[in-house]
C-alpha positions as CSV (number, residue, x, y, z in Angstrom):
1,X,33.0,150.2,64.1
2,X,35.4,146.9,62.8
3,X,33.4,143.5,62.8
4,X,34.4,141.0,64.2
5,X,35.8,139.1,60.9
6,X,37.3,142.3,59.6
7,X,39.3,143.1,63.1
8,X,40.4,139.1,62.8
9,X,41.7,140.0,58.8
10,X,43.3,143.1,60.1
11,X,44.9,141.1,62.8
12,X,45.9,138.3,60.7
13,X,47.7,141.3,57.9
14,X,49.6,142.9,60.7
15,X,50.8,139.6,62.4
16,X,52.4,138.6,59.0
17,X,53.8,142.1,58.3
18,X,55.7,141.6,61.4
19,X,56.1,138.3,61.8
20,X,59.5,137.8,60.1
21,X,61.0,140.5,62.7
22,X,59.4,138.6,65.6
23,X,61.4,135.8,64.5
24,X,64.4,137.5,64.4
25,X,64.2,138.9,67.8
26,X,62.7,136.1,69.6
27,X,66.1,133.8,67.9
28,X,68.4,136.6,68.1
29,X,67.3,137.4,71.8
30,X,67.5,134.0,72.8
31,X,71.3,133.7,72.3
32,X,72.0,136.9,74.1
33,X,70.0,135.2,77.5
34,X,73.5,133.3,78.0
35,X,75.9,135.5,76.6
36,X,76.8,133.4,73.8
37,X,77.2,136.7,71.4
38,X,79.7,137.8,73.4
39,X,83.8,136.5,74.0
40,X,84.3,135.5,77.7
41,X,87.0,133.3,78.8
42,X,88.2,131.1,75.8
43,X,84.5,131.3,74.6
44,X,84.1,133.1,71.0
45,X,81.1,133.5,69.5
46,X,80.7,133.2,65.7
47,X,80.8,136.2,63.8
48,X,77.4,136.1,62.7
49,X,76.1,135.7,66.4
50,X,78.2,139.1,67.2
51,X,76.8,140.5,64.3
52,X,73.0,139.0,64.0
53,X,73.5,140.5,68.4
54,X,74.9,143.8,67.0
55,X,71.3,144.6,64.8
56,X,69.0,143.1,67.9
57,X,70.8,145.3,70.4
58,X,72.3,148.6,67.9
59,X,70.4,148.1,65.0
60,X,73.9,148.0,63.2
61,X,75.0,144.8,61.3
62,X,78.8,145.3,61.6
63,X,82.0,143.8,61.6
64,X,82.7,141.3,65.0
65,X,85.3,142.9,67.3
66,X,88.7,141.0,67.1
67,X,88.9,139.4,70.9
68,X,92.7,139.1,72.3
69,X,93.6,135.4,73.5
70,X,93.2,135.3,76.8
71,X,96.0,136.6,79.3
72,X,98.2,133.6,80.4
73,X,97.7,133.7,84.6
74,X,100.0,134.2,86.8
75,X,102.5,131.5,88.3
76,X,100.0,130.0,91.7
77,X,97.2,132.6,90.7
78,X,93.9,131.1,91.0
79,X,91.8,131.3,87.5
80,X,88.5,132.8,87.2
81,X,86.1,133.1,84.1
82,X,86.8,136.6,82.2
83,X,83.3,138.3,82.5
84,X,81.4,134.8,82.7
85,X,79.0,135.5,85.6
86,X,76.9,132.7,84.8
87,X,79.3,130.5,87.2
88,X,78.2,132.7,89.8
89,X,74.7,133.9,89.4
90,X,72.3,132.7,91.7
91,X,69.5,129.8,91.4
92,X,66.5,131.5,90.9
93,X,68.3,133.9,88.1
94,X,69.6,130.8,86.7
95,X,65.8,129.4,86.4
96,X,64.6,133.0,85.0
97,X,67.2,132.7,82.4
98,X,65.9,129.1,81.6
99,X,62.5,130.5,81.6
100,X,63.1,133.6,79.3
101,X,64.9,130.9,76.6
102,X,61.6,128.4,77.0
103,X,59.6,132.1,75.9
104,X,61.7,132.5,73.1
105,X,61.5,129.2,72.0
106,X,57.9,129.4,72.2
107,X,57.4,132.8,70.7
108,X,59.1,131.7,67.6
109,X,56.9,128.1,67.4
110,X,54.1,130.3,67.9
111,X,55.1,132.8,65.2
112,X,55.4,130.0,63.0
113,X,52.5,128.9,63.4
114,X,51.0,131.9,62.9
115,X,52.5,132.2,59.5
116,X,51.4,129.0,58.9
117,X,47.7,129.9,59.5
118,X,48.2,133.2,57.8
119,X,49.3,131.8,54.6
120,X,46.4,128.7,54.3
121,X,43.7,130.0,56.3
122,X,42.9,133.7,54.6
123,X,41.7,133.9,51.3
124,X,44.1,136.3,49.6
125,X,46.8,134.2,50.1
126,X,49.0,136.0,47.6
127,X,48.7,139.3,50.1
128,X,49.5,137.3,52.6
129,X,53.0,136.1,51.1
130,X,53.3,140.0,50.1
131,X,53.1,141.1,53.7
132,X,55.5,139.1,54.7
133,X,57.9,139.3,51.9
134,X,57.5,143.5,53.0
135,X,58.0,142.1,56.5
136,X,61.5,140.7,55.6
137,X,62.6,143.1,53.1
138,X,61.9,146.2,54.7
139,X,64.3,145.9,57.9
140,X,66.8,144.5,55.5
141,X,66.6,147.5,53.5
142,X,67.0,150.2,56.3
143,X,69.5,148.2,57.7
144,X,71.3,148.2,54.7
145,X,70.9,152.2,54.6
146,X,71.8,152.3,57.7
């Protein structure tokens, strides 16, 4: 059976090790709640939103996708957004959507902090920076395999 302190160390190693991709998908995640990895209307997103969007969502890091201009309209045709349905979603999604970005925020304040903690409140400080340094370079790696 774990102690109590040991099960807290344990917690505290694992919470590191992951911690950098917690980051990532809390950040990453948070752009994709209003679409702004993806071209709509004259909207484009930077390249490294498409891409950073492309490794939350595929876990691929490749190339953005070239977006044409968008289509002149027609003479008297009335213009509509080109897959923007933010413009016509309703209230409560709206607030949900608001919601989920205050989570993401929060999850990556709260990861931080964690880290924070992690690194000055264990004693082997030096694993701690190790776990985390693994944390990054690990799904860097296999992405890079990939």
């Amino acid at each position: 059976m774990l102690s109590s302190s040991r099960l807290r160390l344990w917690h505290a190693y694992l919470g590191l090790f992951i911690a950098p991709s917690v980051l990532f998908f809390a950040l990453t995640g948070a752009l994709q709640i209003f679409n702004l990895h993806e071209a709509h209307g004259s909207y484009r997103p930077a390249a490294l939103f498409e891409k950073l969007s492309a490794v939350h969502k595929d876990q691929v890091f490749e190339e953005p996708h070239d977006h044409p201009p968008p289509a002149p309209a027609a003479a008297g045709a009335q213009e509509h957004p080109q897959g923007d349905d933010d413009d016509r979603i309703s209230g409560a999604t709206l607030a949900l959507k608001w919601f989920f970005l205050a989570v993401a925020v929060c999850l990556a304040v709260s990861t931080l902090i964690g880290m924070w903690m992690g690194t000055t409140q264990i004693r082997r400080k030096g694993t701690a920076w190790v776990l985390i340094t693994a944390g990054t370079l690990l799904p860097l790696c296999l992405l890079w395999a990939a």
